[in-house]
C-alpha atoms as a printed R data frame, in Angstrom:
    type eleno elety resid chain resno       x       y       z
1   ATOM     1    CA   UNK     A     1 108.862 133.034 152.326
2   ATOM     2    CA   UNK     A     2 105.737 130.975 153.094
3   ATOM     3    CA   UNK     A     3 105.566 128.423 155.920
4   ATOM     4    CA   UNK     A     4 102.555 126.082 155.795
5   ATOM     5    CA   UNK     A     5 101.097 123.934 158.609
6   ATOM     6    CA   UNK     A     6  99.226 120.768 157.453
7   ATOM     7    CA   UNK     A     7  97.529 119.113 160.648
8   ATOM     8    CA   UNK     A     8  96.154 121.798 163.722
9   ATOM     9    CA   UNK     A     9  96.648 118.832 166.739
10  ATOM    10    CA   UNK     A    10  99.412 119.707 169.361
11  ATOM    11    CA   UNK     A    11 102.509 119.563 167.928
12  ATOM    12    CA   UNK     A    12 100.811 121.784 164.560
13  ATOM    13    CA   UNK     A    13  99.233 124.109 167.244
14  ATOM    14    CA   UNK     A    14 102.614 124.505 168.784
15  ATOM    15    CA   UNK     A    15 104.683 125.385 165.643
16  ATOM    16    CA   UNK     A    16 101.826 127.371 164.590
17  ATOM    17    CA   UNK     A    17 101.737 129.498 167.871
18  ATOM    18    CA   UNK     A    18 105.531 129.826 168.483
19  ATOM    19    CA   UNK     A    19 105.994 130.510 164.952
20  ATOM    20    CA   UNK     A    20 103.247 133.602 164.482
21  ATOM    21    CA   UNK     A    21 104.813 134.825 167.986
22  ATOM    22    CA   UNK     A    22 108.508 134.729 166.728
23  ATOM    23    CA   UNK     A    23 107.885 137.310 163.884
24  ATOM    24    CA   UNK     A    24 110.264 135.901 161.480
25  ATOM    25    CA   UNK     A    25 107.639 135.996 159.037
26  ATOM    26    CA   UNK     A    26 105.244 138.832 157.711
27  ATOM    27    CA   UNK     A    27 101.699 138.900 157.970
28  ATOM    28    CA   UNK     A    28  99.760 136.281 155.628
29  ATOM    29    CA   UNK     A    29 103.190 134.281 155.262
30  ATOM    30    CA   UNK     A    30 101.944 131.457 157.838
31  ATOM    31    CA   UNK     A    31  99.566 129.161 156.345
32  ATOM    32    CA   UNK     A    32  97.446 126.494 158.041
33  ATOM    33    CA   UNK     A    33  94.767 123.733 157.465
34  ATOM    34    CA   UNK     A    34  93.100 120.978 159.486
35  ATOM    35    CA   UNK     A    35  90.584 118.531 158.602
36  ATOM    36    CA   UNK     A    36  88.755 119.620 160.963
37  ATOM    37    CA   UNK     A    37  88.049 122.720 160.784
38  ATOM    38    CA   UNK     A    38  86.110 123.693 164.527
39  ATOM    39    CA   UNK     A    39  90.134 123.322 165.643
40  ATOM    40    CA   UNK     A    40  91.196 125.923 163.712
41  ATOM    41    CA   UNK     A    41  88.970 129.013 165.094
42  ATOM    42    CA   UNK     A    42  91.607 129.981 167.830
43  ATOM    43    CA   UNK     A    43  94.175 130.485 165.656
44  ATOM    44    CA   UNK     A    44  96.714 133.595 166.154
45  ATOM    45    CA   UNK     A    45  95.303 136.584 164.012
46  ATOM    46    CA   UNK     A    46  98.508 136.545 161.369
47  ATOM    47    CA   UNK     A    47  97.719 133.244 160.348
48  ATOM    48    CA   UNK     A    48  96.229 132.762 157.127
49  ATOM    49    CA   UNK     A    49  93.137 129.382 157.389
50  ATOM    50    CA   UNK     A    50  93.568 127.490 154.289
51  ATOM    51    CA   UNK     A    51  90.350 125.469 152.939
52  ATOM    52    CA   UNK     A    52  92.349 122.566 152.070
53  ATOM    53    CA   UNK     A    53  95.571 120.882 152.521
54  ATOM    54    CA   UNK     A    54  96.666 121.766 148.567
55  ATOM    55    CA   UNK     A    55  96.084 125.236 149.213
56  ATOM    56    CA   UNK     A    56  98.434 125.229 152.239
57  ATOM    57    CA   UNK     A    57 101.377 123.228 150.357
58  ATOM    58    CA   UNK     A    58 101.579 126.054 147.518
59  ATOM    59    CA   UNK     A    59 104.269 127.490 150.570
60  ATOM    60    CA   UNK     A    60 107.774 127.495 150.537
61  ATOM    61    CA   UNK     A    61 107.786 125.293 153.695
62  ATOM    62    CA   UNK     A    62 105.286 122.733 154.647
63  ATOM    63    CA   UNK     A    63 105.061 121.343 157.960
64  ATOM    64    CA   UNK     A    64 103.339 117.947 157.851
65  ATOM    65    CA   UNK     A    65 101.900 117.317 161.466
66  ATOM    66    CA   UNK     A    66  99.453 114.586 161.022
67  ATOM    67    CA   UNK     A    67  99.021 111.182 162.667
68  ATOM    68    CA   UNK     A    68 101.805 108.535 161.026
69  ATOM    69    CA   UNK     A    69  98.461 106.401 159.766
70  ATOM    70    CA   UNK     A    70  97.925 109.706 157.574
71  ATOM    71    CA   UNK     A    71 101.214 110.608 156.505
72  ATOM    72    CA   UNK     A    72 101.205 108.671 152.821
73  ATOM    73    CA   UNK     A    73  97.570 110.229 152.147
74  ATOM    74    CA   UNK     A    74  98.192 113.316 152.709
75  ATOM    75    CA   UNK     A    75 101.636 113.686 150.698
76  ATOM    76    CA   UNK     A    76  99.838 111.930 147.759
77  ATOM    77    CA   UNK     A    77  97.013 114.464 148.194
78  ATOM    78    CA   UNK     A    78  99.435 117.676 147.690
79  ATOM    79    CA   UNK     A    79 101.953 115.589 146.078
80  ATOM    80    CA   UNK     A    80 100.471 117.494 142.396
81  ATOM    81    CA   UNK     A    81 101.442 121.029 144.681
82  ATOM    82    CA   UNK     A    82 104.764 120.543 145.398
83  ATOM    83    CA   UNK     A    83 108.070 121.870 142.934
84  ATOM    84    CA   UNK     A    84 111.271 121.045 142.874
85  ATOM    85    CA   UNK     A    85 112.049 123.606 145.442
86  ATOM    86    CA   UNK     A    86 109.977 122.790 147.809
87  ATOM    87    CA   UNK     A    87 111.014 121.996 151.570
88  ATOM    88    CA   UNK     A    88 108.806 119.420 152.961
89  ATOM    89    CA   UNK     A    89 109.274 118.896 156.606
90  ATOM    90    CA   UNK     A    90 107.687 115.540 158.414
91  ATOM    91    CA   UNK     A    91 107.393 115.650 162.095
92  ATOM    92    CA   UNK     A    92 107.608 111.538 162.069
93  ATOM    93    CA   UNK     A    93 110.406 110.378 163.068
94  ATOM    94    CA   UNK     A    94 109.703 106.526 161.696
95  ATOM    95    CA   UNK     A    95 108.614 107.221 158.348
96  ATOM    96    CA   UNK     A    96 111.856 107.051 156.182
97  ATOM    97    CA   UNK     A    97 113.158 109.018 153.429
98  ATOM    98    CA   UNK     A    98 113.259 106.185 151.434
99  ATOM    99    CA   UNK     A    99 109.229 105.762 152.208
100 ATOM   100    CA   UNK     A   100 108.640 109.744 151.274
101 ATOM   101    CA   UNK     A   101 110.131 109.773 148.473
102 ATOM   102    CA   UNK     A   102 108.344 107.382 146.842
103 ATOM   103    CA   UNK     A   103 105.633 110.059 146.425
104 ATOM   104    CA   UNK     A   104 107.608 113.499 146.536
105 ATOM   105    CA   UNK     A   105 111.604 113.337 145.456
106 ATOM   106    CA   UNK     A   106 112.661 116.260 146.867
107 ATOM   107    CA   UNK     A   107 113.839 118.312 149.525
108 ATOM   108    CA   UNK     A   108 112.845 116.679 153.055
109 ATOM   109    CA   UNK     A   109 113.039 117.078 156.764
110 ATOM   110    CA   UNK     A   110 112.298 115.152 159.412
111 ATOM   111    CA   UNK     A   111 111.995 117.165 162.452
112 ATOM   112    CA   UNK     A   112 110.767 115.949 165.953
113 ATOM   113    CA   UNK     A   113 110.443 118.842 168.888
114 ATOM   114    CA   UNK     A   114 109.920 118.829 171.871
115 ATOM   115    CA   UNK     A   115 107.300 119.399 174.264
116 ATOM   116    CA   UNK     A   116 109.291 121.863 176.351
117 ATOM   117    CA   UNK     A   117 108.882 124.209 173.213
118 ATOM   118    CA   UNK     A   118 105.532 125.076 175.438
119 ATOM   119    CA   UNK     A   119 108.505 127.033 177.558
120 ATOM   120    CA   UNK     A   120 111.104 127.832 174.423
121 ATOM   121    CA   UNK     A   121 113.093 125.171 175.458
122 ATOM   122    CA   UNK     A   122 112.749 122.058 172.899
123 ATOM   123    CA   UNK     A   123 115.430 119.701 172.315
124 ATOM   124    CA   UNK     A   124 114.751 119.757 168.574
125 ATOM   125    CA   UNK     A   125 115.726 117.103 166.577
126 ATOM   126    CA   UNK     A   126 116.293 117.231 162.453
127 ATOM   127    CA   UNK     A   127 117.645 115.359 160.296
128 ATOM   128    CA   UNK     A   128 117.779 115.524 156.154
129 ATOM   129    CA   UNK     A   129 117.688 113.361 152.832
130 ATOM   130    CA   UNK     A   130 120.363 114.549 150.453
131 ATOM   131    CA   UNK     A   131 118.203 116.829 148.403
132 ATOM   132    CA   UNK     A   132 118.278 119.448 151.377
133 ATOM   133    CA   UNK     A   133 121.180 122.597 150.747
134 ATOM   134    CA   UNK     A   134 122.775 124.195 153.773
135 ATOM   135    CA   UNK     A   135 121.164 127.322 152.787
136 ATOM   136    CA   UNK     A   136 117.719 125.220 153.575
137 ATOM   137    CA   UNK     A   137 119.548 123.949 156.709
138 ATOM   138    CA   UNK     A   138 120.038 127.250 157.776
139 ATOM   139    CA   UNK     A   139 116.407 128.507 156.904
140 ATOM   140    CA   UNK     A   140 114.487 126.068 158.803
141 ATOM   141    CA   UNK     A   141 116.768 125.477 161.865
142 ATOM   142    CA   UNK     A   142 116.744 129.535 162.589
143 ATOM   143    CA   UNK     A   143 112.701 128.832 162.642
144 ATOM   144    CA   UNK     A   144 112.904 125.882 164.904
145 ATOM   145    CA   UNK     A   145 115.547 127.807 167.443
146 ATOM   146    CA   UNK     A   146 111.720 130.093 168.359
147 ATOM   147    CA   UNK     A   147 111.058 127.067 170.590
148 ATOM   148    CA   UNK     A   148 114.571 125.894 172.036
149 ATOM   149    CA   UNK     A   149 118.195 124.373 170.447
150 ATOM   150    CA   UNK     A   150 118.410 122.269 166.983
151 ATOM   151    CA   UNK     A   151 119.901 119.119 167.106
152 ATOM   152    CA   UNK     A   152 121.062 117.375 163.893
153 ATOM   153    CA   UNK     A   153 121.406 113.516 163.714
154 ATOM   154    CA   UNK     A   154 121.731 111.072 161.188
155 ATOM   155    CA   UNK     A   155 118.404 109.138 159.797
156 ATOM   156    CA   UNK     A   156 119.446 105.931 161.785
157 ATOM   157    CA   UNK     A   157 120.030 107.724 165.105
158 ATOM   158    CA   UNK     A   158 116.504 109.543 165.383
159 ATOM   159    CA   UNK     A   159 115.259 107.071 167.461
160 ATOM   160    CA   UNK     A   160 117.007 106.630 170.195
161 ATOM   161    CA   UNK     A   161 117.281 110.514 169.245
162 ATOM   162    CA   UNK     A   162 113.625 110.708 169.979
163 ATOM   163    CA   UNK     A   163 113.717 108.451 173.374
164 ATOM   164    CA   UNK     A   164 116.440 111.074 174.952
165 ATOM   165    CA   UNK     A   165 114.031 114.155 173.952
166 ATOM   166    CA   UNK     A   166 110.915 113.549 172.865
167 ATOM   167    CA   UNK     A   167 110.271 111.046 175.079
168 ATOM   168    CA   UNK     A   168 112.324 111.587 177.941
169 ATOM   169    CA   UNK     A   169 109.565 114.167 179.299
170 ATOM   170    CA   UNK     A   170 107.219 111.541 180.010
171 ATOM   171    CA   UNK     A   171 109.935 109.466 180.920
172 ATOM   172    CA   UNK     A   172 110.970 111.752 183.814
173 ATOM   173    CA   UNK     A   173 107.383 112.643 184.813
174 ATOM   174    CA   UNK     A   174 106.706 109.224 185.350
175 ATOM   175    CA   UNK     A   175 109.974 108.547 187.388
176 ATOM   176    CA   UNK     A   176 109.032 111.136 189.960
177 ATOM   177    CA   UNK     A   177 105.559 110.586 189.918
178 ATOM   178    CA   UNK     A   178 106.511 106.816 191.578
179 ATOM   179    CA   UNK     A   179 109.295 109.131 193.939
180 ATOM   180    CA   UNK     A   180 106.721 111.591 194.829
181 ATOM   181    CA   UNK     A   181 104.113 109.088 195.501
182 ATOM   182    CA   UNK     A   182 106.337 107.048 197.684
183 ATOM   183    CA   UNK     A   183 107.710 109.906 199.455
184 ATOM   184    CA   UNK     A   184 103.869 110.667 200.884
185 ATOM   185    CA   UNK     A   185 103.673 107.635 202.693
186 ATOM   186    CA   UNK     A   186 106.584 108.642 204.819
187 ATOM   187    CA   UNK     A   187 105.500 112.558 205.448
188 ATOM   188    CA   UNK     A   188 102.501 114.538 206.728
189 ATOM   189    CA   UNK     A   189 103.649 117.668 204.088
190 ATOM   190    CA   UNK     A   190 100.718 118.240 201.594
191 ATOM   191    CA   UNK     A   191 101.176 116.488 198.217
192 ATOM   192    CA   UNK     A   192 101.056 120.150 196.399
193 ATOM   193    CA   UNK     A   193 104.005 120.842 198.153
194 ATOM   194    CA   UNK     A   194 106.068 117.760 197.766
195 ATOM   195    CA   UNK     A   195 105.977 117.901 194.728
196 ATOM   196    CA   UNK     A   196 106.302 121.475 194.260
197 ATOM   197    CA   UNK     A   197 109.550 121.034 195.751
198 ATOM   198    CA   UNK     A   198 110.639 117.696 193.763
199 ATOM   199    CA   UNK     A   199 110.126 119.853 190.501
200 ATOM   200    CA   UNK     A   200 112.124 123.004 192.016
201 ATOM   201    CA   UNK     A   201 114.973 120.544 193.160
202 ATOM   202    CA   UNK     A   202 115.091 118.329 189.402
203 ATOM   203    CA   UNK     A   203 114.988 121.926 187.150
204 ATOM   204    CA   UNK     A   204 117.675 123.131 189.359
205 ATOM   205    CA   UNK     A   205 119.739 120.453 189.566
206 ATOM   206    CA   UNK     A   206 119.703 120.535 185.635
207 ATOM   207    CA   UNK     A   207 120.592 124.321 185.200
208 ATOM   208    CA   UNK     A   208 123.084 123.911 188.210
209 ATOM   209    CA   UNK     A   209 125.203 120.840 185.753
210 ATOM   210    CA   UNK     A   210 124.690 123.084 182.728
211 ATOM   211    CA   UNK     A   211 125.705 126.110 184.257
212 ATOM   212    CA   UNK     A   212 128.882 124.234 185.761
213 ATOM   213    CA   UNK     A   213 129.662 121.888 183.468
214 ATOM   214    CA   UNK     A   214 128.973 119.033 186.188
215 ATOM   215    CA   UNK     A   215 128.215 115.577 185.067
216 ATOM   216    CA   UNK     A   216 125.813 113.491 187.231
217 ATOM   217    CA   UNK     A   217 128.746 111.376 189.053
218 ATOM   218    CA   UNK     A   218 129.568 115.069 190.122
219 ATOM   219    CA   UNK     A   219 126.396 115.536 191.609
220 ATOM   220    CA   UNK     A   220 126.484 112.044 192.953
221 ATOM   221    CA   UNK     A   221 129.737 112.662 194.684
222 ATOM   222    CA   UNK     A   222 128.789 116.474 195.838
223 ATOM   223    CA   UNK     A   223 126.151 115.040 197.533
224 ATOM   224    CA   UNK     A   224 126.070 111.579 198.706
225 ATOM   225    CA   UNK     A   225 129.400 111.742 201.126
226 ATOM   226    CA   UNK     A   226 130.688 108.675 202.039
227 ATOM   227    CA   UNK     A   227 128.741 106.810 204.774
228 ATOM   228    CA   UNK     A   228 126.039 109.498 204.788
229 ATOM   229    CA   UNK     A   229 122.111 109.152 204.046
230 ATOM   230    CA   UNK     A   230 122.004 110.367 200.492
231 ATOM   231    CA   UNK     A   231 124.549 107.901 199.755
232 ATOM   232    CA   UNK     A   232 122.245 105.218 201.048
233 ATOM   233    CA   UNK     A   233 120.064 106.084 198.554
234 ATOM   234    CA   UNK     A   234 121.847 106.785 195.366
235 ATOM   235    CA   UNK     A   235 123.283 103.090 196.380
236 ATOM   236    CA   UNK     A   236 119.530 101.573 195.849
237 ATOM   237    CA   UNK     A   237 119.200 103.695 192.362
238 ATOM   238    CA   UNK     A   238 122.231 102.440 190.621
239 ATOM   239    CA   UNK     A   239 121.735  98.547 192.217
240 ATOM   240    CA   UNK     A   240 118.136  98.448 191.175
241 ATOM   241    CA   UNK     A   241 116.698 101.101 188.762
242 ATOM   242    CA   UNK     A   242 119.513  99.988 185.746
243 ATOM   243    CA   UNK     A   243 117.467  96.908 184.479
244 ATOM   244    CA   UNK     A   244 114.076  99.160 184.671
245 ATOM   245    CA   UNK     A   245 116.293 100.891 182.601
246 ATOM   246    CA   UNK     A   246 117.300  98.780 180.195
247 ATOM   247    CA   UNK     A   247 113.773  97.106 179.726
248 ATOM   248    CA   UNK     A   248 112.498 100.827 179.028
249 ATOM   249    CA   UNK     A   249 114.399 101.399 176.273
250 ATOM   250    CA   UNK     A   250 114.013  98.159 174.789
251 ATOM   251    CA   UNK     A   251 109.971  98.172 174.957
252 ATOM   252    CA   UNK     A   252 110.204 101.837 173.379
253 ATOM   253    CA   UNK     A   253 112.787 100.816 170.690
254 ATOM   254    CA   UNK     A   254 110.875  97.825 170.241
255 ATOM   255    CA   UNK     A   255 107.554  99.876 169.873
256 ATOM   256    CA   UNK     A   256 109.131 101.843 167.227
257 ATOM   257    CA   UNK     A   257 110.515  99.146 165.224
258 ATOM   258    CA   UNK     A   258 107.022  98.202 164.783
259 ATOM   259    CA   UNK     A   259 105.739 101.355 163.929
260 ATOM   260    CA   UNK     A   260 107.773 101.693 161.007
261 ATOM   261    CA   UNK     A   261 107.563  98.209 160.150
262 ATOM   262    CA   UNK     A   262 103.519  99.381 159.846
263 ATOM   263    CA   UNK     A   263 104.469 102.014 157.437
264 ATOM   264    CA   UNK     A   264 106.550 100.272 155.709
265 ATOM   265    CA   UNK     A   265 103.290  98.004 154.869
266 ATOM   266    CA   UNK     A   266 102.108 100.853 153.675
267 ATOM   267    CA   UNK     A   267 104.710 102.697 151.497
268 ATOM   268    CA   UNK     A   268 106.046  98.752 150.551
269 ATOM   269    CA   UNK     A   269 104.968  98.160 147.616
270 ATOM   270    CA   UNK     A   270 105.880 101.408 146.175
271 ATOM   271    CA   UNK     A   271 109.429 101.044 147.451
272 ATOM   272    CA   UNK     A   272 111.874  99.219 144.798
């Protein structure tokens, strides 16, 4: 089996790199092409440079990683490479089905990781059109497990899919950013080491409700006692931060409505 990476940005990097360190496949079995090409001389030894992108869709697999502007392009450009069992695998999330397969009508995945992969621990997300076999559901998903779980959704559920894991890292940084940042005005501790010890506490408190099984009104009521400090403040989160809440997901949903209202300019007038 061949597995080939079209587009050598970050997320094409990362497949690339956690792939060719996973050893599922043998040596000149990982493909991959960029456009441009001064990316592309740090690439892992076992991985086989392709001059173009039609030399890197005659594999089994192929991984397209490029910008969502791109997509259409690109499949049209390898669309005259691709058979009827090929498995073509889009990492964007609002590009349809419906829009793909107005250029290639066969198997497709949609697959959108994680940036924890960096530390094997993506929250993958896939989903698949109807032309895609359990056997290929198997294949892929024991590739995507080198970075961190699989996930499958439905189509209509990958974006708010995609705001709980794709997202949500940003999401989270920025939330304790503003925590951290406030906390310095009240403390002489060095900034390092605030928050040094906000990240400890959050990855902790994550493993500890995974570990137990603890949802967070457990670790609400573990720790915010009735009357006490922490209670004070958990009192100010659930009063205040649920409309900041609300709003974020609506911007971001909103956001990606748009986005694939864009493509859909694009792959429109090809759609019936």
């Amino acid at each position: 089996m061949k597995i080939g990476i079209i587009g050598y940005g970050s997320m094409g990097r990362m497949i690339t790199e956690k792939l060719a360190a996973s050893e599922k496949l043998a040596k000149g079995n990982l493909l991959v092409t960029n456009r441009s090409k001064e990316k592309l001389q740090d690439v892992p030894e076992n991985v086989v440079v392709c001059e173009c992108n039609g030399d890197c869709a005659k594999a089994d697999i192929v991984f397209l990683c490029v910008r969502p502007v791109d997509l259409k392009s690109v499949l049209a450009e390898i669309a005259s490479q691709l058979t009827q069992d090929t498995f073509v695998i889009s990492l964007n999330g609002s590009i349809t089905f419906s829009m793909l397969e107005t250029i290639f009508a066969g198997k497709i995945a949609k697959v959108i990781p994680s940036v924890t992969a960096e530390v094997d621990r993506s929250q993958t997300l896939v989903c698949y059109n109807e032309k895609v076999s359990a056997e290929d559901k198997k294949v892929l998903e024991d590739l995507l497990r080198s970075f961190g779980n699989v996930i499958e959704l439905p189509e209509k559920e990958l974006g708010m899919g995609s705001e709980l894991v794709s997202c949500m890292p940003g999401f989270i940084a920025s939330i304790f950013d503003v925590l951290c940042t406030s906390a310095k005005k009240h403390t002489s501790i060095p900034e390092e080491q605030v928050v040094k010890m906000v990240l400890q506490t959050m990855c902790a408190t994550g493993d500890l409700m995974l570990s137990k099984g603890m949802s967070f009104e457990d670790v609400v009521t573990r720790v915010a006692t009735p009357g006490g400090i922490t209670q004070e403040g958990t009192k100010v989160v659930y009063e205040q931060f649920p409309e900041t809440a609300d709003t974020l997901f609506e911007k971001t949903l909103e956001k990606r409505r748009m986005t694939s209202e864009k493509a859909l300019e694009s792959f429109g007038k090809d759609l019936k």
